[in-house]
Each structure stands twice: as structure tokens, then as C-alpha cells.
PQR file with spaces between the fields and no chain letter, atoms N, CA, C, O and H, PARSE charges and radii, in Angstrom:
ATOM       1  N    UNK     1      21.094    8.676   16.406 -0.4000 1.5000
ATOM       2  CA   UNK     1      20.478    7.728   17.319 -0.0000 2.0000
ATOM       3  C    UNK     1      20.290    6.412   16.592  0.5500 1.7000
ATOM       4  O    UNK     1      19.772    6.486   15.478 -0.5500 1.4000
ATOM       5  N    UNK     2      20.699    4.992   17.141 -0.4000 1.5000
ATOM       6  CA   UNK     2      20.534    4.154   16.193 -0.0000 2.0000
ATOM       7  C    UNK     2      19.970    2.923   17.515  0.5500 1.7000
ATOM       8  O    UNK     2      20.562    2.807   18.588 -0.5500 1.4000
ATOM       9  H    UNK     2      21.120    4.932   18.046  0.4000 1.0000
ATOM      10  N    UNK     3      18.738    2.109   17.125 -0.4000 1.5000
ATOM      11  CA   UNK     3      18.269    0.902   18.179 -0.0000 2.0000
ATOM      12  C    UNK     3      17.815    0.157   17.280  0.5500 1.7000
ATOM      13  O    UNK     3      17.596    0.502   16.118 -0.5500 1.4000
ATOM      14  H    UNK     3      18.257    2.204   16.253  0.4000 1.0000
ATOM      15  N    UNK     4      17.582   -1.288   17.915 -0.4000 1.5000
ATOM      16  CA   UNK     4      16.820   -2.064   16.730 -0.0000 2.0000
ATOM      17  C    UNK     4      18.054   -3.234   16.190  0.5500 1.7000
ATOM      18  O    UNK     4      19.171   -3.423   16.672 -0.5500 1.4000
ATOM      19  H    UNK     4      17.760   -1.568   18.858  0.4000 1.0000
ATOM      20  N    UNK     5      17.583   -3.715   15.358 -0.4000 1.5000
ATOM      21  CA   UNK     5      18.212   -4.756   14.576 -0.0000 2.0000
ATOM      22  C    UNK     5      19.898   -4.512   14.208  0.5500 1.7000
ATOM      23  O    UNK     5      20.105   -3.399   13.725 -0.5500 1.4000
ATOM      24  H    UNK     5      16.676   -3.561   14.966  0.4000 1.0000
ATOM      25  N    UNK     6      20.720   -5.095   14.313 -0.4000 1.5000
ATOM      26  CA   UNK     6      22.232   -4.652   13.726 -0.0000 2.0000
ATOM      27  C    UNK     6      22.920   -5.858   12.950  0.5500 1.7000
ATOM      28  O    UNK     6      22.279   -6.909   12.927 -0.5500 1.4000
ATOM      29  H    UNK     6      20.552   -5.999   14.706  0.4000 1.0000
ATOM      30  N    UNK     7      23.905   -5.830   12.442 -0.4000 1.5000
ATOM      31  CA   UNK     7      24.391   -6.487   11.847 -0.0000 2.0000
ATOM      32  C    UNK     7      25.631   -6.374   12.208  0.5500 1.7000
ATOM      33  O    UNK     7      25.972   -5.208   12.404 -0.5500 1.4000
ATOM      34  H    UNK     7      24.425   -4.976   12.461  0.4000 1.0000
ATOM      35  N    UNK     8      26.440   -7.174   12.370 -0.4000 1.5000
ATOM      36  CA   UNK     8      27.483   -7.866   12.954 -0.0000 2.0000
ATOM      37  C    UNK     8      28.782   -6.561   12.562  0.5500 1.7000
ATOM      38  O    UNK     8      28.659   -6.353   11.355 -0.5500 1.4000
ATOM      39  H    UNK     8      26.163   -8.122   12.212  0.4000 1.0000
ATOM      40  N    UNK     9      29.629   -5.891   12.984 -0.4000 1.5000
ATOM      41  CA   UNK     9      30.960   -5.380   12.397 -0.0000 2.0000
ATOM      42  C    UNK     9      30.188   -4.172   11.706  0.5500 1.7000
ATOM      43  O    UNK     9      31.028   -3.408   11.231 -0.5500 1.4000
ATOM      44  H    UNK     9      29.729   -6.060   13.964  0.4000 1.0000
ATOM      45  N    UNK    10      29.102   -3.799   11.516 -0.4000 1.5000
ATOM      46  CA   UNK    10      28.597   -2.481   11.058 -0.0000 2.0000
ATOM      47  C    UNK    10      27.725   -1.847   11.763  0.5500 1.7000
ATOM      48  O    UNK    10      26.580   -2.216   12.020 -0.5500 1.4000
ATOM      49  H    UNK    10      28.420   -4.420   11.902  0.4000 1.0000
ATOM      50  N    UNK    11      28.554   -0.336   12.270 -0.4000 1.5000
ATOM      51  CA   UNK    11      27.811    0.137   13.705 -0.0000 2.0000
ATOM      52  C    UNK    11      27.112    1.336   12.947  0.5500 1.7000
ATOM      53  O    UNK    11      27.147    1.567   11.739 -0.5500 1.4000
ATOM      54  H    UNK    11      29.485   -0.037   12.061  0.4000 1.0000
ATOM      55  N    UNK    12      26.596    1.903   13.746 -0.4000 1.5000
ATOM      56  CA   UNK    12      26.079    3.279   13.281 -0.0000 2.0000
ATOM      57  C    UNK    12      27.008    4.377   12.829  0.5500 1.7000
ATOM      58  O    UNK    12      26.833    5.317   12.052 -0.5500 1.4000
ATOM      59  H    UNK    12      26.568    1.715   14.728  0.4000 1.0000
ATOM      60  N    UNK    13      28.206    3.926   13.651 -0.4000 1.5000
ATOM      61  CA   UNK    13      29.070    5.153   13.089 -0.0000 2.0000
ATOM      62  C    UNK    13      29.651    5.040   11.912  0.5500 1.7000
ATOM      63  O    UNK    13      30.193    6.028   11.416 -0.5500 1.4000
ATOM      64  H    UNK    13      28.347    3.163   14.281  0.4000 1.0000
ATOM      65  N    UNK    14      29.635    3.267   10.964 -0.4000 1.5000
ATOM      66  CA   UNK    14      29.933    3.075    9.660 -0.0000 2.0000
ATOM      67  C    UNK    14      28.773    3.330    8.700  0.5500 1.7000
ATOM      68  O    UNK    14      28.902    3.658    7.521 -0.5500 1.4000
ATOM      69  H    UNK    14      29.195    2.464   11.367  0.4000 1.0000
ATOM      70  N    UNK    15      27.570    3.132    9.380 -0.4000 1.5000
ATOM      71  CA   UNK    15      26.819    3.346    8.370 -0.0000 2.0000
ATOM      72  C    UNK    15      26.517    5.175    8.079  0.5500 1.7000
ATOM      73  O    UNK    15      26.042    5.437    6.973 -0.5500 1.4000
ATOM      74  H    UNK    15      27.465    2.866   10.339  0.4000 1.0000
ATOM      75  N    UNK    16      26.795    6.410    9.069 -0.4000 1.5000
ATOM      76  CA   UNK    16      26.903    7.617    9.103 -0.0000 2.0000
ATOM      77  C    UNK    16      27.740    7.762    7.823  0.5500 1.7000
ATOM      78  O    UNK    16      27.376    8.653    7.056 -0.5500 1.4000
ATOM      79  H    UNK    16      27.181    6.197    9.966  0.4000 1.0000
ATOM      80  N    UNK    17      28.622    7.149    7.535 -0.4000 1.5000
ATOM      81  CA   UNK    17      29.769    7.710    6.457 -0.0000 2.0000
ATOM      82  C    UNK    17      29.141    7.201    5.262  0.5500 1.7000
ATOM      83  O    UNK    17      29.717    7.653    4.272 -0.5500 1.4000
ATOM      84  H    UNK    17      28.917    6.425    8.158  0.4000 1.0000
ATOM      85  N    UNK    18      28.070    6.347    4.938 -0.4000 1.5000
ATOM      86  CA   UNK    18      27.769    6.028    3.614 -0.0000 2.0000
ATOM      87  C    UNK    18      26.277    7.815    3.165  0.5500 1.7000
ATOM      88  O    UNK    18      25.472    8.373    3.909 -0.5500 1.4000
ATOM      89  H    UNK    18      27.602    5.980    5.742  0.4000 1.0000
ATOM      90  N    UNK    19      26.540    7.990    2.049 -0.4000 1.5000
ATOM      91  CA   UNK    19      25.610    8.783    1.364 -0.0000 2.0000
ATOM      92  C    UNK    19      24.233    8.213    0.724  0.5500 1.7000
ATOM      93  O    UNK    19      24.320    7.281   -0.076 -0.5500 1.4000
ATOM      94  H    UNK    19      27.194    7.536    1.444  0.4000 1.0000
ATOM      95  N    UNK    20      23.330    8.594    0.962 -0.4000 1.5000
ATOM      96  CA   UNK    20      22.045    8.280    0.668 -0.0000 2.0000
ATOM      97  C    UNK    20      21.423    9.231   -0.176  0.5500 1.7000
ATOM      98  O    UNK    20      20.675   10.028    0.391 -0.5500 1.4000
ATOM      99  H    UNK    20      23.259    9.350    1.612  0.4000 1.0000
ATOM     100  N    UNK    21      21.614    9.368   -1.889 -0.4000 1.5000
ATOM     101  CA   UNK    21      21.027   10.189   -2.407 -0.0000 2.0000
ATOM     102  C    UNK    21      19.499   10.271   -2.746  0.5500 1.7000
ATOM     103  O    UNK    21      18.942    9.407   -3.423 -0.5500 1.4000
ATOM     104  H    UNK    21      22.221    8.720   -2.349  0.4000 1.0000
ATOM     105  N    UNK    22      18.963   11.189   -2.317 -0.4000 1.5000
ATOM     106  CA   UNK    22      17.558   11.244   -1.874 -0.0000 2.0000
ATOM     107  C    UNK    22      17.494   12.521   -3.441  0.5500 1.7000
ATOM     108  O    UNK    22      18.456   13.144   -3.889 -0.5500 1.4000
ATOM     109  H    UNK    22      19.416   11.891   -1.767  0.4000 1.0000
ATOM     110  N    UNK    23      15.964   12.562   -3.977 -0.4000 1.5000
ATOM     111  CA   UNK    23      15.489   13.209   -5.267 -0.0000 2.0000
ATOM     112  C    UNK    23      15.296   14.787   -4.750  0.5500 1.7000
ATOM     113  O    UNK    23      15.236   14.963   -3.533 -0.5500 1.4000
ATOM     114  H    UNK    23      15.182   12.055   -3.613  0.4000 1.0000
ATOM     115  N    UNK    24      15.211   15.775   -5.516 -0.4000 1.5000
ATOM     116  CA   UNK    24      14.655   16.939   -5.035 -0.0000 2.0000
ATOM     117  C    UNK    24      13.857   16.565   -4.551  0.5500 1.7000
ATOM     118  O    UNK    24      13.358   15.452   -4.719 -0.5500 1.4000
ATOM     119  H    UNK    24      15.260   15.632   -6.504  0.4000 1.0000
ATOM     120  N    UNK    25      13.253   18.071   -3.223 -0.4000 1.5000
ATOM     121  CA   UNK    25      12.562   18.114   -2.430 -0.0000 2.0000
ATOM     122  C    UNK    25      11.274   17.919   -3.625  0.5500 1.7000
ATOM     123  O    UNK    25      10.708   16.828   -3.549 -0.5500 1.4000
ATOM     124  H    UNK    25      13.659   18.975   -3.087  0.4000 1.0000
ATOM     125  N    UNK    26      10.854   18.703   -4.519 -0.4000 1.5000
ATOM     126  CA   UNK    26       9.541   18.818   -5.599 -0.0000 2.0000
ATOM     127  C    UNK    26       9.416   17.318   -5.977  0.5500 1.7000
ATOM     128  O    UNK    26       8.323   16.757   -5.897 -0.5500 1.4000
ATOM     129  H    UNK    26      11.313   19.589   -4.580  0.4000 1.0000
ATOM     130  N    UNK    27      10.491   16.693   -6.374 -0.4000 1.5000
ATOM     131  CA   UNK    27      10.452   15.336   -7.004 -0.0000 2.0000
ATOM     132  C    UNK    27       9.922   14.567   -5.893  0.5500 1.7000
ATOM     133  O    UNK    27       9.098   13.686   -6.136 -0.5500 1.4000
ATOM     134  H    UNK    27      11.378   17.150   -6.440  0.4000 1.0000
ATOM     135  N    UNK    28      10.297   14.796   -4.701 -0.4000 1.5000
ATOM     136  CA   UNK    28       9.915   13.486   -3.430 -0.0000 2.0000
ATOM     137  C    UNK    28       8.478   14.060   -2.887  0.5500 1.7000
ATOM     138  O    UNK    28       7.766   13.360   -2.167 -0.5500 1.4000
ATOM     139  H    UNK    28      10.966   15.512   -4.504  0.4000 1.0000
ATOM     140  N    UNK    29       8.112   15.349   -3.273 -0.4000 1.5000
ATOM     141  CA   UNK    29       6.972   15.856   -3.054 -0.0000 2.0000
ATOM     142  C    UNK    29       5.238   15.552   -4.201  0.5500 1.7000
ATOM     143  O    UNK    29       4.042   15.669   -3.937 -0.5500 1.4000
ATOM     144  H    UNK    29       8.690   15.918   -3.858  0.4000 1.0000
ATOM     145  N    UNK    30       6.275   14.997   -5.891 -0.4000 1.5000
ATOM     146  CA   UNK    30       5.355   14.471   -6.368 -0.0000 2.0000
ATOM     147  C    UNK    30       5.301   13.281   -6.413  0.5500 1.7000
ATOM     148  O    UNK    30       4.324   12.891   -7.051 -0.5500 1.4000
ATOM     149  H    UNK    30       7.247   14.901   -6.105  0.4000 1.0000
ATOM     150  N    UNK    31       6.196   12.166   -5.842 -0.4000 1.5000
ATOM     151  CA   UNK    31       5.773   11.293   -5.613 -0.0000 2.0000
ATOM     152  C    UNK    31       4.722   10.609   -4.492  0.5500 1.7000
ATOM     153  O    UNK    31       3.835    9.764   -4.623 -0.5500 1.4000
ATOM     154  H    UNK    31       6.990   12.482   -5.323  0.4000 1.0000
ATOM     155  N    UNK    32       5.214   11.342   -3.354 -0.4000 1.5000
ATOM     156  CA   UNK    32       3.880   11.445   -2.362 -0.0000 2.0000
ATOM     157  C    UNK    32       2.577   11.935   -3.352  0.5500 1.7000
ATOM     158  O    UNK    32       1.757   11.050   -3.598 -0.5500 1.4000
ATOM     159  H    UNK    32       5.934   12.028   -3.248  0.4000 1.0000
ATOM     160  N    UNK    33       2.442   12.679   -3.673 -0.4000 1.5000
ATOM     161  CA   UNK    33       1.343   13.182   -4.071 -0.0000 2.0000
ATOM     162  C    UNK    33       0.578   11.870   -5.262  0.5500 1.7000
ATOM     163  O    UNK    33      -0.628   11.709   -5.074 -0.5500 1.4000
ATOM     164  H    UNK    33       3.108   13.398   -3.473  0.4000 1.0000
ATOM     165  N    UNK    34       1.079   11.179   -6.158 -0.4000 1.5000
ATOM     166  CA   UNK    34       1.485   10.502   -7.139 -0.0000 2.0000
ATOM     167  C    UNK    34       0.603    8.773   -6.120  0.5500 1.7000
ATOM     168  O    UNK    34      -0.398    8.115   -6.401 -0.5500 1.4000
ATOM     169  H    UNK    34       2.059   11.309   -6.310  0.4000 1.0000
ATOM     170  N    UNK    35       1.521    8.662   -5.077 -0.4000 1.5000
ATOM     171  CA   UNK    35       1.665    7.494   -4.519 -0.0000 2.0000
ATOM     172  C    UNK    35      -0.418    7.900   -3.891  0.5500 1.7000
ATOM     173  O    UNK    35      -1.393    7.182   -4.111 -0.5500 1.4000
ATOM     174  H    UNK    35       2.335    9.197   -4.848  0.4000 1.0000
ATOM     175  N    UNK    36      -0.393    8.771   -3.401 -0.4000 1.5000
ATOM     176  CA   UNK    36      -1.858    9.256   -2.159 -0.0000 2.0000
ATOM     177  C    UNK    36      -2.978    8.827   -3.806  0.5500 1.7000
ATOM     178  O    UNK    36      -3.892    8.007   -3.887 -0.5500 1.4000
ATOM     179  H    UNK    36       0.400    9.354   -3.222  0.4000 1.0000
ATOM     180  N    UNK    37      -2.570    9.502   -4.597 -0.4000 1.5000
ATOM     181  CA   UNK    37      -3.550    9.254   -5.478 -0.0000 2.0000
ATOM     182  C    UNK    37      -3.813    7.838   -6.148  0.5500 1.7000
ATOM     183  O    UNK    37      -4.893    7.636   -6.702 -0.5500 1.4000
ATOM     184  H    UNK    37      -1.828   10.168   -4.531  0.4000 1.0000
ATOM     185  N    UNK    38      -2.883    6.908   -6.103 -0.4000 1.5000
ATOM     186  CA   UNK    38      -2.644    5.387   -7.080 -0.0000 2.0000
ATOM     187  C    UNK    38      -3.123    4.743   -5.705  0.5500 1.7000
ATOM     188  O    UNK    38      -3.301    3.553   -5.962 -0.5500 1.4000
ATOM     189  H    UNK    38      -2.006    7.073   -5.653  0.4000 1.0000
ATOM     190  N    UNK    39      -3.521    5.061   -3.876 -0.4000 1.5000
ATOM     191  CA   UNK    39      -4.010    4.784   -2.661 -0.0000 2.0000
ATOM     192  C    UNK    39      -5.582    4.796   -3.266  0.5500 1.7000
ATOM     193  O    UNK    39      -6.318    3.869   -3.603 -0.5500 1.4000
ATOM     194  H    UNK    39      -3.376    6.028   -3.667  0.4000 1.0000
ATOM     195  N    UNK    40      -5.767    6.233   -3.256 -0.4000 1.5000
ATOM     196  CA   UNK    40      -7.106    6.460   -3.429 -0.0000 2.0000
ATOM     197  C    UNK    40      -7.980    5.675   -4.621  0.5500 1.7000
ATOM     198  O    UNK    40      -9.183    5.422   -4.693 -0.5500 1.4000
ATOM     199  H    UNK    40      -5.169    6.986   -2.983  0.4000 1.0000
ATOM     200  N    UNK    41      -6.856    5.393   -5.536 -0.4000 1.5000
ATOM     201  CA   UNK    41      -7.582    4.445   -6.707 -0.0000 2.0000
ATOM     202  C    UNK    41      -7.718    2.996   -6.023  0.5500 1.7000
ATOM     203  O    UNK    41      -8.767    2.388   -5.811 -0.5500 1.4000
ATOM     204  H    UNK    41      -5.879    5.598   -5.478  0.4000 1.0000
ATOM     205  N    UNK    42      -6.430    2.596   -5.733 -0.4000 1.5000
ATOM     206  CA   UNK    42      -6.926    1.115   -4.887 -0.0000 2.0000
ATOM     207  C    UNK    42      -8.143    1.095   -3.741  0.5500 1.7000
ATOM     208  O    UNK    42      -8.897    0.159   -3.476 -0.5500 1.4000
ATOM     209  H    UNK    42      -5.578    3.090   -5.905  0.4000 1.0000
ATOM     210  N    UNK    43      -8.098    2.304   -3.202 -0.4000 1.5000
ATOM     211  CA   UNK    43      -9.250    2.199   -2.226 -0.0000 2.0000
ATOM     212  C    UNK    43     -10.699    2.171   -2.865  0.5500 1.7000
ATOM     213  O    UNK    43     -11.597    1.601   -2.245 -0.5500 1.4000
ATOM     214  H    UNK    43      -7.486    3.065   -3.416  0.4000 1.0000
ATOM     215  N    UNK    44     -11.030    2.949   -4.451 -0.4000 1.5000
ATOM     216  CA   UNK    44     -12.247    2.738   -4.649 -0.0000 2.0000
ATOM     217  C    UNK    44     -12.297    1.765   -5.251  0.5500 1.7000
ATOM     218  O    UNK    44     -13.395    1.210   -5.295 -0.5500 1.4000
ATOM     219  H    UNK    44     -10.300    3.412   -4.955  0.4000 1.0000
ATOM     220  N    UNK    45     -11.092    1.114   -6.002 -0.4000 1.5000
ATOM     221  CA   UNK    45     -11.111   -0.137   -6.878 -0.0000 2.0000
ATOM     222  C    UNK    45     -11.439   -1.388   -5.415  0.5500 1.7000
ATOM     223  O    UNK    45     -12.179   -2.225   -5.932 -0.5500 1.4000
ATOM     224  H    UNK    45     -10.200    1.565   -5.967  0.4000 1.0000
ATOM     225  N    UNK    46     -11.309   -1.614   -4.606 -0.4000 1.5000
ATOM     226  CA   UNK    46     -11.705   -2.422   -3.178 -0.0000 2.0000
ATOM     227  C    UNK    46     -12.899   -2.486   -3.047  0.5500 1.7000
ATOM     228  O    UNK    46     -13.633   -3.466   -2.921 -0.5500 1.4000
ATOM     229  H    UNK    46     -10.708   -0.934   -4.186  0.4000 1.0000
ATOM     230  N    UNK    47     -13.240   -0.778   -3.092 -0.4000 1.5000
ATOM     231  CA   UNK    47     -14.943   -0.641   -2.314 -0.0000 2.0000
ATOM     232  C    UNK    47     -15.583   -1.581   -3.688  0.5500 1.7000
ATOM     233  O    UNK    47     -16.262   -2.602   -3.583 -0.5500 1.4000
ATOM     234  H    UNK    47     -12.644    0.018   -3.195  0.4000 1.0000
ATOM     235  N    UNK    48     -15.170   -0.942   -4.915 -0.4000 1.5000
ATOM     236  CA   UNK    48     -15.658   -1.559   -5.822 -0.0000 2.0000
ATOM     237  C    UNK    48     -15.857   -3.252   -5.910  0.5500 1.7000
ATOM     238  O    UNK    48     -16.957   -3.611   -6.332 -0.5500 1.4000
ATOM     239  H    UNK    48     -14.619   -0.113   -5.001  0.4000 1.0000
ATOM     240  N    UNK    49     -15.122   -4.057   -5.637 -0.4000 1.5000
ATOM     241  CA   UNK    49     -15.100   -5.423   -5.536 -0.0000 2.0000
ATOM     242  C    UNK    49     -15.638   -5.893   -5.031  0.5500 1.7000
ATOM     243  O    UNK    49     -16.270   -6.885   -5.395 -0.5500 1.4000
ATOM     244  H    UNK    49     -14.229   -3.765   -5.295  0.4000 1.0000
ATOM     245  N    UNK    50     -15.635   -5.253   -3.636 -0.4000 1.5000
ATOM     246  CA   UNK    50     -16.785   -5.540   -2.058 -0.0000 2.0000
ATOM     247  C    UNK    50     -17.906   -5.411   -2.763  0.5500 1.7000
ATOM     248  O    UNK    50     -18.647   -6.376   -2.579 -0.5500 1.4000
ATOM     249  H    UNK    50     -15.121   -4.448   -3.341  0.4000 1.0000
ATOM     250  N    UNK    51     -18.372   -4.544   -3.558 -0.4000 1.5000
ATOM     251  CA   UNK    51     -20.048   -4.312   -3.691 -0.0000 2.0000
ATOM     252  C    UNK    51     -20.581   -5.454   -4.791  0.5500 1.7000
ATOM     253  O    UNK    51     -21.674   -6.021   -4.801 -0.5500 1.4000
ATOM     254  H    UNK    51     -17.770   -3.760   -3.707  0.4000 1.0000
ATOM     255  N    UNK    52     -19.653   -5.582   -5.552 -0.4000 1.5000
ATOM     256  CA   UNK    52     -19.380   -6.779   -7.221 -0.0000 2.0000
ATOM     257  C    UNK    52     -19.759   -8.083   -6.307  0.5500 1.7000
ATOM     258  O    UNK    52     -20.723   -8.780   -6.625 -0.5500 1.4000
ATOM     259  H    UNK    52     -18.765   -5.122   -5.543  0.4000 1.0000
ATOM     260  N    UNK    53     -18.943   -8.389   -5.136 -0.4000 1.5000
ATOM     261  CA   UNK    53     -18.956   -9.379   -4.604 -0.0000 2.0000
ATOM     262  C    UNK    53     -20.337   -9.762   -3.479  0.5500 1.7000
ATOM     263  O    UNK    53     -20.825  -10.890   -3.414 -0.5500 1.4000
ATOM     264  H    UNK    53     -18.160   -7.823   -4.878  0.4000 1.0000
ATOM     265  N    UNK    54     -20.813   -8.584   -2.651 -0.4000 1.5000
ATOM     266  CA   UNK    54     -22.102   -8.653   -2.461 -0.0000 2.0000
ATOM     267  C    UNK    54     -23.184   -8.646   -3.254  0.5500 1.7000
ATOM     268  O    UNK    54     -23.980   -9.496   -2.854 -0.5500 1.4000
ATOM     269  H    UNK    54     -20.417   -7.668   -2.704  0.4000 1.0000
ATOM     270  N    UNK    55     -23.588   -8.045   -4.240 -0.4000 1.5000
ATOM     271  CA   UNK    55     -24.239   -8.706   -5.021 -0.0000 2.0000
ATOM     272  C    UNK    55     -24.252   -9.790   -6.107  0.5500 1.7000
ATOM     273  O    UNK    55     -25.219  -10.153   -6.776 -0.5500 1.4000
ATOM     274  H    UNK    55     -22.941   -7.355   -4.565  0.4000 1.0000
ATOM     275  N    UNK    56     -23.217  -10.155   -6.141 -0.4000 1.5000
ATOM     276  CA   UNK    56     -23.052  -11.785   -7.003 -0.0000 2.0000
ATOM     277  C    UNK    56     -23.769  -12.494   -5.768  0.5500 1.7000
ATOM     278  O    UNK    56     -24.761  -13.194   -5.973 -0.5500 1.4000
ATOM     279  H    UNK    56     -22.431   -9.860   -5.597  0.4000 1.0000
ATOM     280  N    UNK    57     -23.285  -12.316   -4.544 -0.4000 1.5000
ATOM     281  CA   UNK    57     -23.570  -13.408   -3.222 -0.0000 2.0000
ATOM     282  C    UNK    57     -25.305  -13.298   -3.288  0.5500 1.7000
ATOM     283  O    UNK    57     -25.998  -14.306   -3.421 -0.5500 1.4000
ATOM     284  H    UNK    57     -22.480  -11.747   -4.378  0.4000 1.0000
ATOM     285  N    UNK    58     -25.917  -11.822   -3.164 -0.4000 1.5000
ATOM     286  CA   UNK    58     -27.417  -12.092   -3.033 -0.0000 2.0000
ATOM     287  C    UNK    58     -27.958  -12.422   -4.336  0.5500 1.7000
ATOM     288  O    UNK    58     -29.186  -12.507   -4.324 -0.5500 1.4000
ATOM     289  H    UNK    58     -25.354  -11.002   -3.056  0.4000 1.0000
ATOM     290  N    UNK    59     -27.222  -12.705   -5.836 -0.4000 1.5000
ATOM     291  CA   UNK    59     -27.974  -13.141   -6.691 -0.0000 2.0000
ATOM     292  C    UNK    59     -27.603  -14.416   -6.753  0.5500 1.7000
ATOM     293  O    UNK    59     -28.481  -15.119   -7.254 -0.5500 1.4000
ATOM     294  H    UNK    59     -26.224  -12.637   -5.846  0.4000 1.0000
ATOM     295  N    UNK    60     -26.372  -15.143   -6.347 -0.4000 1.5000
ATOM     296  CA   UNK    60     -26.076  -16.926   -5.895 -0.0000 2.0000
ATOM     297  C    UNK    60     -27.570  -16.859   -5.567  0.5500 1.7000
ATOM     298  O    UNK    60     -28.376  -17.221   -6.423 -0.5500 1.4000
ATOM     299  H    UNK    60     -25.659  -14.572   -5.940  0.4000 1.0000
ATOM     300  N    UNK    61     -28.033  -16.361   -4.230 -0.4000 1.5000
ATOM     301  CA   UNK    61     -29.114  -16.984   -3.471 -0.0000 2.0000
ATOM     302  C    UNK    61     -29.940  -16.716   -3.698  0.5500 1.7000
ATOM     303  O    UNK    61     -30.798  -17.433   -3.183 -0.5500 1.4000
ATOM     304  H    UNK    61     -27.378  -16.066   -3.535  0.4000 1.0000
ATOM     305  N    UNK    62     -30.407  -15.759   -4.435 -0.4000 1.5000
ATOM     306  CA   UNK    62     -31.508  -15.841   -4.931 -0.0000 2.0000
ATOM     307  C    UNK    62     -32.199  -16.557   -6.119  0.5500 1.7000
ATOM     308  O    UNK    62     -33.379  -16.491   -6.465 -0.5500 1.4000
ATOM     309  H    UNK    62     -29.710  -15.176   -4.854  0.4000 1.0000
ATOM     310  N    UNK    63     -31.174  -17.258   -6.656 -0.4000 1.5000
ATOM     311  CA   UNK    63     -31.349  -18.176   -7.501 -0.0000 2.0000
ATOM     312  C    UNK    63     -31.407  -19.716   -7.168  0.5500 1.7000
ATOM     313  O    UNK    63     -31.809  -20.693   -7.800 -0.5500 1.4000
ATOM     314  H    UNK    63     -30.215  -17.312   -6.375  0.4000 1.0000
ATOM     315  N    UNK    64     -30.828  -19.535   -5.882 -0.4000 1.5000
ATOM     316  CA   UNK    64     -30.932  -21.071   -5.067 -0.0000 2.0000
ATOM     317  C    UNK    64     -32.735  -20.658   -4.714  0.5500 1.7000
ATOM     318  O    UNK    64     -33.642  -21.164   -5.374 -0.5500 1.4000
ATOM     319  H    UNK    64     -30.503  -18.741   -5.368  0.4000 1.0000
ATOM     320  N    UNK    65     -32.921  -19.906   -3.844 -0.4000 1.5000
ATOM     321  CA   UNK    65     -34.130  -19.753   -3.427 -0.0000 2.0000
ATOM     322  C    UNK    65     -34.981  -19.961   -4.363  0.5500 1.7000
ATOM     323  O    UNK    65     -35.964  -20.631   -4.048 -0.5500 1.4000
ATOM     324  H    UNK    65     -32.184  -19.495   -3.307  0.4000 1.0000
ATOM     325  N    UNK    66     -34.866  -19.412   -5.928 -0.4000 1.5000
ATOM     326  CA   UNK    66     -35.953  -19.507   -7.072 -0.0000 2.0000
ATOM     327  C    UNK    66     -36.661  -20.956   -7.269  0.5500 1.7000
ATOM     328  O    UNK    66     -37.803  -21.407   -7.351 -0.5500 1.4000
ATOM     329  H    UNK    66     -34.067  -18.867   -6.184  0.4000 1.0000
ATOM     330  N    UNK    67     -34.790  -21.606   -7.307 -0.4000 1.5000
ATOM     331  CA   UNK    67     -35.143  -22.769   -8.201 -0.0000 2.0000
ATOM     332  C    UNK    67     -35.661  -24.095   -6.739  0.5500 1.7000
ATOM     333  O    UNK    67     -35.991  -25.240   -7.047 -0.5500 1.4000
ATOM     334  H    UNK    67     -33.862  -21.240   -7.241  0.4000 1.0000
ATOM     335  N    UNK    68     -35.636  -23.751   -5.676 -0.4000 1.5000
ATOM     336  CA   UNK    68     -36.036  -24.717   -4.544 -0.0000 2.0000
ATOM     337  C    UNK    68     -37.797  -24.819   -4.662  0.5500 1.7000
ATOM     338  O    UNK    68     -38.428  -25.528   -3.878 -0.5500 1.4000
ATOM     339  H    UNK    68     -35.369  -22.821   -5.426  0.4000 1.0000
């Protein structure tokens, strides 16, 4: 089944004849696994920044507030 974007003189039935070597099933299975975990680090490394960044913001102002 092929829809979507094409390119001029290359149909689906030319691109059927090219080979796409894909890794063992285990190998493409630890990279998912690999990829979910380097997710989960960016996701707490985020939360982490968000919280770095809310409290820098309430100690900005509370230091404006001190010195007024």
C-alpha cells in the first residue's frame, strides 16, 4: 500500500525491489528498550529544570521584595 508524498519516476513498485536491512529482532528490541530509558532520563532531567527554574524565579523575587 503506498499514499502520501512521491517522487517523480519512483513508484512503489521500484521502491518494493530495494532491500532494507533491518538488525536482529533482540538488537531492535534493545534499542527500544535503550531509547524508553535515555526518554525517561530526559523526562526527569526536564522535571528537573522546571523546578531549578521555579525556584531561582521565587528567589529573583524575593530578593526584589527584600531590598524594596
Amino acid at each position: 500500500m503506498s499514499s502520501g508524498v512521491t517522487i517523480q519516476h519512483f513508484s512503489a513498485t521500484a521502491l518494493r525491489r530495494f532491500a532494507v536491512p533491518l538488525p536482529p529482532l533482540s538488537e531492535q528490541k534493545f534499542i527500544v528498550e535503550k531509547v524508553n530509558q535515555l526518554m525517561k532520563l530526559c523526562d526527569e532531567l526536564e522535571k528537573g529544570m522546571l523546578e531549578a527554574k521555579i525556584i531561582s524565579e521565587k528567589f529573583a523575587r524575593s530578593v526584589i521584595s527584600a531590598s524594596a
